[in-house]
C-alpha positions, 0 to 999 in steps of 0.5 A, a space after each residue: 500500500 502506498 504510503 504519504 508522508 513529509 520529509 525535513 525539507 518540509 520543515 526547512 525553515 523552522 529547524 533552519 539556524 534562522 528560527 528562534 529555536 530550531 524545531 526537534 526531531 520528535 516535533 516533527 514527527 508529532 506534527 506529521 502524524 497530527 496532519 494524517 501524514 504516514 512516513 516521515 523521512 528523516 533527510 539531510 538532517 545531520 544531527 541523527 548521525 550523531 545519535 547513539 543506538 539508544 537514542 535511535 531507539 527512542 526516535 524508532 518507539 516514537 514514530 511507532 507510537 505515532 504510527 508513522 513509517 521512518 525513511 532516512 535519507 543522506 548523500 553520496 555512495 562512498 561505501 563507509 558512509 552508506 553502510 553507516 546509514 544502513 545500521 542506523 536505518 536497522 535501528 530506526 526500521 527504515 527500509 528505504 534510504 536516499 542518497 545522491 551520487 555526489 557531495 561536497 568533496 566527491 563526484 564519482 565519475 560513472 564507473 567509480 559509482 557503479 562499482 561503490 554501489 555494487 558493494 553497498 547495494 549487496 548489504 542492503 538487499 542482505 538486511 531488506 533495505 531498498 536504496 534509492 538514488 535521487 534525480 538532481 541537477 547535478 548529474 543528468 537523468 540518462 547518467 543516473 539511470 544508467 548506474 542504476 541499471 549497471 549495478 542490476 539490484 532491485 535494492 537499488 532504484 531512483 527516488 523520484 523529483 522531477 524539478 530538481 532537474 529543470 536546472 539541468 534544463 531536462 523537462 520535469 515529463 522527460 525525467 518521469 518517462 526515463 526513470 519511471 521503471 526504477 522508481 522506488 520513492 516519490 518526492 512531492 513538490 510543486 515549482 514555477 517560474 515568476 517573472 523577476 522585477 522589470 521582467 529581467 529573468 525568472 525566480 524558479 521556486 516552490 510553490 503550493 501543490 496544484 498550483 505549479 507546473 508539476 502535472 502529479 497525475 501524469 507523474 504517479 500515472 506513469 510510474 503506476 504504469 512502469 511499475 505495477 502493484 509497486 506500493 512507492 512511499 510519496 513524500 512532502 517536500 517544499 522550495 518555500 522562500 524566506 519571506 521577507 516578513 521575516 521568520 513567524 511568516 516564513 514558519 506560518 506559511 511553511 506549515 500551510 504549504 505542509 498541510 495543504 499538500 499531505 491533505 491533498 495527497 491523502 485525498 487522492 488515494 
């Protein structure tokens, strides 16, 4: 069964250095579960790397309290740091972690991330975990692609966000049909380009879902197609800009933004 749920990025601003007091882990897991969401995806968020396995375990009790999944996401392939990754997701019972192919100080050419890939994928289809390796601008959909098919696991797939790769000047509909088959997380946000003062160039930044250029029942329609009775996990996520009103309007309409789109996603189950 597909499951709908809200990332960290959803929560940017209010865990950002720019709020008063940067909102907990458990907050957000409460939040989540009092908006209806179902999995919360813990991503990019490094303060779980320093949680010892006692702590974990606390995250782990209170997700189940709140019968919310956990999924974990990180970046990069170095074999190191994946499996640290994959005992912290056996102590979270996470089954499904997102990477990227690059980081700051290593971009693997294709080769050398097929092969740490080989070598990470074996553990994680070992302990039941999928790892799904997410479209963004910095490496072209074809490429990301064809390191998935080199490695040939099916613990291995691509976590789906179509408008990270605009800025690679792929179109969002041409991203869903190249990766549709290998899709294994979907990352749910909505974009649009405004026209920037006195018509001089574009923003290219979020949006309330529904209201963009994301056509989402064209994106679920295909991956459904390429990948029958799959249950693929969809997760909130925002490009919300600071507001210039500052941080209480940029909080406010965060949380607007989160509850508009997990409600219209558990609608359209």
């Amino acid at each position: 069964m597909t499951r709908y749920g809200i990332s960290t990025y959803a929560y940017f601003w209010r865990i950002s250095q720019r709020a008063p007091k940067p909102m907990p882990l458990q907050d957000m897991l409460r939040d989540t579960a009092g908006l209806g969401g179902q999995v919360f995806q813990i991503c990019d968020y490094a303060p779980i790397e320093s949680y010892d396995a006692a702590r974990l375990a606390d995250v782990r009790a209170a997700a189940a309290d709140l019968g919310l999944t956990l999924e974990l996401g990180t970046r990069g392939v170095r074999t190191e740091h994946l499996l640290k990754y994959l005992d912290m997701a056996e102590h979270l019972g996470v089954t499904l972690v997102r990477s990227m192919l690059n980081t700051a100080d290593h971009r693997p050419a294709a080769d050398e991330a097929t092969a740490l890939l080989r070598k990470a994928a074996e553990r994680y289809a070992d302990a039941g975990v999928t790892l799904g390796l997410e479209t963004y601008e910095q490496v072209s959909t074809d490429g990301l692609v064809s390191v998935v098919e080199r490695v040939d696991s099916p613990y291995l797939g691509v976590v789906l966000d179509p408008g990270n790769s605009v800025a690679r000047l792929e179109r969002p509909v041409d991203v869903v049909a190249a990766t549709a088959g290998h899709v294994v997380n979907i990352h749910v946000k909505d974009f649009a380009f405004t026209r920037r003062d006195g018509w001089v160039g574009f923003t290219y930044a979020g949006c309330p879902l529904g209201e963009g250029l994301l056509d989402y029942d064209g994106m679920i329609a295909a991956v459904e197609e390429a990948r029958p009775g799959r249950d693929i996990n969809q997760i909130v996520e925002h490009w919300l800009p600071w507001q210039d009103e500052g941080y209480e309007a940029t909080a406010r309409l965060e949380h607007q933004w989160t509850q508009h789109s997990i409600t219209t996603l558990l609608r359209s189950k």
